[in-house]
Each structure stands twice: as C-alpha cells, then as structure tokens.
C-alpha positions, 0 to 999 in steps of 0.5 A: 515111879521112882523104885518100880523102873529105877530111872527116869525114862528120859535119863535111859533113852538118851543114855542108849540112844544110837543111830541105826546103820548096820550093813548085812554082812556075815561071819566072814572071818576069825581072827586070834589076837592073844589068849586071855590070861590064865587066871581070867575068863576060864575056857569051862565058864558055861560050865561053871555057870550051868554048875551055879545055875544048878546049884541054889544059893543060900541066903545068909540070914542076919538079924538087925545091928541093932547096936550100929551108930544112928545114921546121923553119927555114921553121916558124921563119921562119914564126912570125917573119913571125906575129908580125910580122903580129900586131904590124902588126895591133895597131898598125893596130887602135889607130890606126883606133880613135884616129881613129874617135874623133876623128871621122873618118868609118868609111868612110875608115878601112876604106878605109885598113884595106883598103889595109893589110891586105886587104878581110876585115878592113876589112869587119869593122872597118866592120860594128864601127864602124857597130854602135858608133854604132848602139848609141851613137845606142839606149842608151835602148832597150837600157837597157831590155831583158833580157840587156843587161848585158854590152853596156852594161858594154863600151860605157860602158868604151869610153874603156878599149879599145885597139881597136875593141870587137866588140859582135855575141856581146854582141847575140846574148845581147840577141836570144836572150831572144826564143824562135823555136821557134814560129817553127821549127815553122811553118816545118817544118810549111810555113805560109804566107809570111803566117802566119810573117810575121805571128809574127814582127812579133807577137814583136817588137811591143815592139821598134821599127822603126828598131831592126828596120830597123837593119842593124847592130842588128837581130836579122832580118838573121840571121833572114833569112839562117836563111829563105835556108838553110831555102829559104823564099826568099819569105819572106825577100824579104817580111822585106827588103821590110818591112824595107828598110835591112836591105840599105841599101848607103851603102857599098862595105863594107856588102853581107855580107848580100848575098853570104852570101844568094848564097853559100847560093842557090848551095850549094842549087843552086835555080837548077839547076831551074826553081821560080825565081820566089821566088828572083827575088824575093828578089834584087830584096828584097836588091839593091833599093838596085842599088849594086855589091855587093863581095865578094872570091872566095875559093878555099880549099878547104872555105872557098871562096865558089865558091857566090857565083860560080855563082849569079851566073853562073847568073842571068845565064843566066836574064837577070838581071844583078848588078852586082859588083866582085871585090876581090881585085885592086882597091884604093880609088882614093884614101885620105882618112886616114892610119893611120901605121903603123910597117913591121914586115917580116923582114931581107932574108935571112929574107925571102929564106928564106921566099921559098924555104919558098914555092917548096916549098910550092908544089912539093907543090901542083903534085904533088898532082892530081886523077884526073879532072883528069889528062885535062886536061893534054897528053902528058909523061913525068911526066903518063905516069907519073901515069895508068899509075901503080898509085894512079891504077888504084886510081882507075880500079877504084874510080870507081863507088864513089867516084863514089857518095861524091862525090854522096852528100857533094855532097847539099846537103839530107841527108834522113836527118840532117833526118829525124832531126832533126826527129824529135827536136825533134817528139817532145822526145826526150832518151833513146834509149828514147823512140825508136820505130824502127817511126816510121822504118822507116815514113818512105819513102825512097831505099835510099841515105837508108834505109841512111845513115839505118840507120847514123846510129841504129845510132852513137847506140844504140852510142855510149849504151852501153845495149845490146849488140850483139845487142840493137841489131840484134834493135831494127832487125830487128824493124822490118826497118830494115837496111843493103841491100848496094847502098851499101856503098861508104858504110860507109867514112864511118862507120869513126871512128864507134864500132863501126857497120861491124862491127855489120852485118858478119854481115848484108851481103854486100860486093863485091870492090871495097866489101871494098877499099874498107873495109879501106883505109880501116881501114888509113889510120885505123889501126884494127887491131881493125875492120880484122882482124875486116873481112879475117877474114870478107872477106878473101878475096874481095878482088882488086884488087891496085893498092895494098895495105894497106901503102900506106894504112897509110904514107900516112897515118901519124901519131905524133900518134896515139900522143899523142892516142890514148893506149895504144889508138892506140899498140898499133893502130899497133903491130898493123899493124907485126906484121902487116906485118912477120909476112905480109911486104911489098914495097916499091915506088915508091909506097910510095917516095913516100910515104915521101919526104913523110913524110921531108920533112914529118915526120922522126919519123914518117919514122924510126919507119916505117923502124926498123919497115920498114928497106927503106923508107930513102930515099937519093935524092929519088924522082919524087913525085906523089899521084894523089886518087881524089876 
C-alpha cells in the first residue's frame, strides 16, 4: 500500500516509538528566556493564519513541458551535476582541513563551509573539528579506557588524512563498554529523577567531570536526549543543570542538542496538554546559555523538522519565547578565511537542460494533491476535474477508514509495540515458546491497541515457521485474543507481512468499505495469492465501484519486482494479468493517467502493461492529476 499510507507500517512505529512515563503535573510556572527575532514567528501568526484559512488559494495551471529533456537525459545530466558536487565537496574538505591545521580558528572555517555548501554540512564539520581538539586536549584519559584502540589509531595517523576525520562511531564503541540496562529499567519501572540521577553519576565515577562536561566527548549528551524521547523531561533537565557546558553555546554552530531536544518535545506533543512544568524545565536547563539558537527548517516530507517549529510556537502560546534564527535564508555577515576552491558547474547548455528536468519535475509536484487540501483552492476547471473525479470519490467513500489510519500512524506512543517490548527485555525472552499470550491477553487496552496488538504476535508466530495456521489461531483463541471487526480498516497495514490478513479471514466479518479497502490494497502490492483467497470469500459484498482493482494494479506497478522479487513476484504480476484480461477491463481517464506517468517515468513498465492491455496506449498527453486519500 505503497501510495494510500505512504510508509510501511513498521518503518512508522519504530520511528514513534517512545516509552510511556508522564507524571501528572501541572502549569506551575512561566519562564522568559528571550524574545524571538523580529523577522521570525510574528506575535499575529493566528491572525495570519485564520487570514490564509479564509482566503483561497489559486492554483496556478501549467500545461506539460512538453519540450523538457526525457527522463533519461535529465538522470544523465543529473550524475553529471553529482559528480561535479562530489568533486566540489572533496576539494572543500581538503582546504578546511589544511587550515584547521594551520590554526586557523573552526568557527571561521564553518563559517566559510556554510557560505559554500549550506548550514548542515558546516555544523558537521564544526562538531568534527571541536571533537578533534577535545580528544587532542584528553589523550591521557582516553589512553586509559577500553575500547579505545580505534579512536587513538585514527587520531595518531591524522598527518595521513585528507580530510577532517569524524571520530563520533569511534566514540561510541569507547561509551558502549558502559552497560545502561540498569539504567533502562529504572527508567520502565519509573523511579524517581533522584534514584537514576544517582545511577548514572555511580557509572561514571571513573570518568571525570571535565570529560562528562564536554560537549564534544561526553557520552550524557545522548544520554540526555534518550531521557527527551523517554519523556523523562525532569530528569533530563537535572543531567543539563549538572552538567551545563553539555549546552554551552560559544558558537552559531553549537546548538544540535537544542534543537533535536525541540525536535522530539514536539513529536511527543507534550505541549498539546497541561502536564508542562517539567518540560519547562527542561527548556531553561538547555537554553540556559540564552544565545540564539540556529537551526534551518527543513520540510522534506518523512525528514522534516516541522516538530522544532511547532514547539516553539507552542511555547510562545504559553509565554515563553526562544530566541532562534532560521538559516535557510541567512548567510555569515563576513568571512575571515578563504578556502579557495576551484568553480566546478556544467556547460551552459547542460546547465540549461537541467533547468528544463526541473521545470517537469515540479510540474508533477504541482499534480500531486491532497484530497482534503482541494477545498483550499478557488474555483477552476482543473480544480473541478480534481473533487468530481472518481480517485477523489474514492476519497470520499473511504474518509472514515483512512481518517482511522491517519491517527493510528500519528500516534507518537504506539502502546502495543512498547507492550511488546518491554515484555521481551522484562522476561529475557529469546523463543516464541517462552511467551505466554494469557500475559497479554490480561494487559487492558483500547479495542484499537488490542487488535494491533493481536497482529503484531500473530507475524511473529507466522514469520517462526513453527506452527501451523490452525495452531496459531487455537494459541490466540484459547486466551480469547482476537481481531474485533471494528479496525478492520488496519489490516491493509499488515498485507507485506507474511501471511497476517488471511490467517484471520474465517474469523472476522468486514464491511464493504474495509473489504475495498484490502483488496486494493492487494492489488497496488501485487499480491495475487492473498488478493484471490480475500475476493473468494469477500468479494461480493463489495459496492463502491470509484476505482476498480485495475487501477490499483496500474498505479503502482513496477518491473522491479520481477528482479527483487524473483519467479514469486513475476508469476503475482502475471496473475493479476490473466484475471484482468479473463474478467475483462474497461479503460477510462484515470487509468489514462496512470498510464502517462508510468510512460513518462517508466517505459519499461509503460510498454509491458501495454503489450498486456493493448487499449492502454497512450497517443496524447492526457490531463494529469493524482488525488491521495492521505
């Protein structure tokens, strides 16, 4: 279900994955670090925002570049422009090497890094030269320490590198050797701020505290974080109090920790309730040096950092201002070294080329929308199109069961995944036949959690190929731990995932709109084997006609699967060509559309599906659009 939920469903628990320990406290007190700048986060934003809300956007219609490069000349050009940047990128490593090691200061150097090549890689750089010096100015200590061998290999052949070495994977090995697992279960078992405070100054009372106070060195920064993601906020603010140069900020450069501990404030949305007080804490423990905190705001979808945005807009709400300058838009005013770097950029004409590949690629951004952002634009013949055509009626007849996987993949503490977890780690368990199911059949929970719960086990008994079928479900149903048929919308979630759907097909009861819902889904994957056994026993309850199998099948076909998947994958595809072409298929403008991108994206794919389905053909570019549901 590659389009319909974006990401597979164990990719998104493991990402949100926290443990649950929030302590009932409440708005105790405002604090007032520094007003944010000027030019950011303006005090009317709600304004501005309910202005926008009011105010409909208009789509800006622009026909096909017809005359664009091909997408194999632009991939051309494009690992032309690659190599070129790699070149440009070698160079610049090796002339802020060679002058942090004539002694020129690392801030300048970053600063000249982040004119060249943008803030991310000048912040890397920065953190690497300042552990260089750390280690530099701690040999001694290091010396002594197991694990170390690596980490003094590297820096005693420093004279042998090009480029600035990074030394964070060879610390991490140093740091390892110290075990947290008490530490992880005092945490589970929610002792207080004091008792764990008092465990981790015990394991480290060989280390001493200028290593612990480094910022560079010190293995409590991630610690620190780890307590931000277990939502131990208090805590986390006693490890900064204790240990305050962990969020020293001498430079522009230095205020990562910052902004990954606002990062994951956000993504827990503590701030949404009112058990704030330890939260607040912990923005006075890591803003305590009150210098501006830079970060750039990244909206990639999957590796945004919207979170960072929203906690400081949220504690503005609340009084409590953070100063911060974005740096997507701002330079160093001035640059006190040179890194003298050759120009490495394509011909004119290249250049050129690659302006037009651009063109397109934004043209197929521009025809990829949202359904519940259609209501934002203003009245036009191409919007029309979009809200009557039949992929946004899909929409429409599907809103309650996508609106119940949009909120289950928005939870940011996924309770059945930390049930299981910490099940396993509590009881050593290393064999499905230690687990007792009658233990989680006895944990109360929502019917939601329970039936993820239910299906979670059910993979792994079916992904240990110990039992049968049959033995599995006598397992589950013998501590009446079954899938309720009221989220029936989440077995789509589960359809890459061995053989979870059709284990519980004889024992639920799906609606219309959930059977739909599946064998779409079946038939975007290609799975034919689940996809027949699903339309033998359900098929015939189904009645939203919007878009048919067929469609689902085109949308997201895909001839890598004939090399990854190997003959399994080849003869699924191959199925679903028999049935199609053996109950017949009718083509209309939304198989059209998806037919042009495969054409213009893929002309494998394209020509296989038309030597398959010969009416598919397309002679003239079609009025593209792709309507997602989520």
């Amino acid at each position: 279900m590659k389009k319909l939920i974006g990401i597979s469903f164990f990719a998104i628990v493991l990402a949100l994955f926290v443990f649950l320990n929030d302590e009932d406290m409440s708005v105790s007190e405002k604090v007032e670090i520094i007003q944010a700048s000027n030019n950011e986060m303006p005090k009317n934003e709600e304004a501005l925002k309910q202005t926008k809300q009011d105010t409909k956007e208009v789509h800006q219609y622009v026909p096909f570049p017809v005359n664009a490069p091909s997408k194999e000349e632009c991939l051309d050009i494009d690992v032309k422009r690659n190599r070129l940047n790699d070149q440009f990128e070698s160079d610049l490593d090796a002339s802020a090497y060679r002058l942090l090691n004539q002694g020129d200061d690392p801030n300048d150097i970053a600063d000249a890094i982040w004119d060249a090549y943008g803030w991310h890689k000048a912040q890397d750089w920065y953190y690497n030269a300042r552990i260089l010096q750390a280690i530099d100015a701690k040999q001694a200590f290091f010396k002594k320490l197991q694990n170390s061998d690596a980490l003094l290999e590297k820096f005693t052949n420093l004279d042998q590198s090009i480029k600035l070495p990074n030394f964070e994977r060879e610390l991490e090995v140093i740091w390892s050797n110290y075990q947290f697992i008490d530490v992880e279960k005092a945490i589970i078992d929610g002792k207080s701020d004091e008792e764990i405070l008092e465990l981790l100054i015990q394991k480290f009372t060989s280390v001493p505290h200028t290593i612990l106070n480094d910022p560079y060195v010190s293995p409590l920064s991630s610690l620190s974080l780890s307590l931000v993601k277990a939502r131990r906020y208090s805590l986390a603010a006693k490890v900064l109090t204790k240990y305050p140069n962990l969020v020293r900020r001498d430079s522009r450069f230095e205020s990562r920790l910052q902004v990954t501990i606002l990062q994951e404030i956000g993504l827990a949305e503590v701030l949404k309730s009112e058990k704030i007080s330890d939260v607040i804490s912990l923005i006075k423990a890591s803003n305590a040096s009150k210098e501006a905190i830079y970060y750039p705001h990244v909206e990639m979808r999957f590796f945004n950092n919207e979170a960072v945005k929203e906690t400081l807009l949220s504690l503005q709400k609340k009084g409590i201002d953070v100063n911060y300058i974005h740096t997507n838009d701002t330079k160093p005013e001035a640059l006190n070294v040179n890194l003298n770097i050759p120009n490495r950029s394509l011909p004119a004409d290249s250049q050129a080329k690659l302006d037009l590949c651009e063109v397109k690629k934004d043209w197929w951004q521009t025809r990829q929308l949202k359904h519940q952002a259609l209501k934002q634009f203003e009245k036009s013949k191409f919007i029309e199109q979009l809200t009557t055509s039949p992929e946004s009626s899909y929409c429409e007849t599907m809103v309650d069961s996508f609106k119940g996987i949009e909120s289950l993949v928005k939870q940011k503490d996924f309770k059945a995944l930390s049930i299981i977890k910490n099940y396993i780690r509590e009881n050593n368990i290393t064999s499905l036949d230690a687990v007792s199911l009658e233990d989680f059949a006895g944990i109360k929970l929502s019917k939601l959690d329970r039936d993820v719960l239910v299906l979670l086990l059910s993979e792994q008994y079916l992904a240990s190929n110990e039992y049968s079928h049959q033995e599995i479900l006598n397992r589950f149903k013998a501590v009446n731990l079954t899938v309720s048929n009221e989220h029936l919308y989440i077995l789509p979630m589960f359809i890459r995932n061995g053989d979870v759907v059709t284990l519980w097909l004889d024992e639920i009861a799906p609606s219309s709109e959930e059977v739909s819902l599946l064998l779409n889904s079946l038939s975007e994957e290609a799975y034919f084997d689940k996809f027949s056994l699903v339309e033998k026993k359900f098929g015939d309850t189904v009645k939203t006609t919007d878009l048919d199998y067929f469609y689902f099948f085109l949308k997201d076909f895909s001839g890598l699967s004939f090399s990854f998947g190997g003959n399994s994958a080849s003869r699924q595809n191959q199925s679903f060509v028999e049935y199609f072409q053996q109950n017949g298929y009718r083509v209309e403008d939304h198989h059209r559309r998806v037919m042009f991108k495969h054409k213009e994206s893929n002309a494998e794919d394209y020509r296989f599906l038309v030597n398959a389905f010969p009416d598919l053909e397309i002679s003239t570019v079609p009025e593209y659009f792709e309507v997602n549901c989520l």
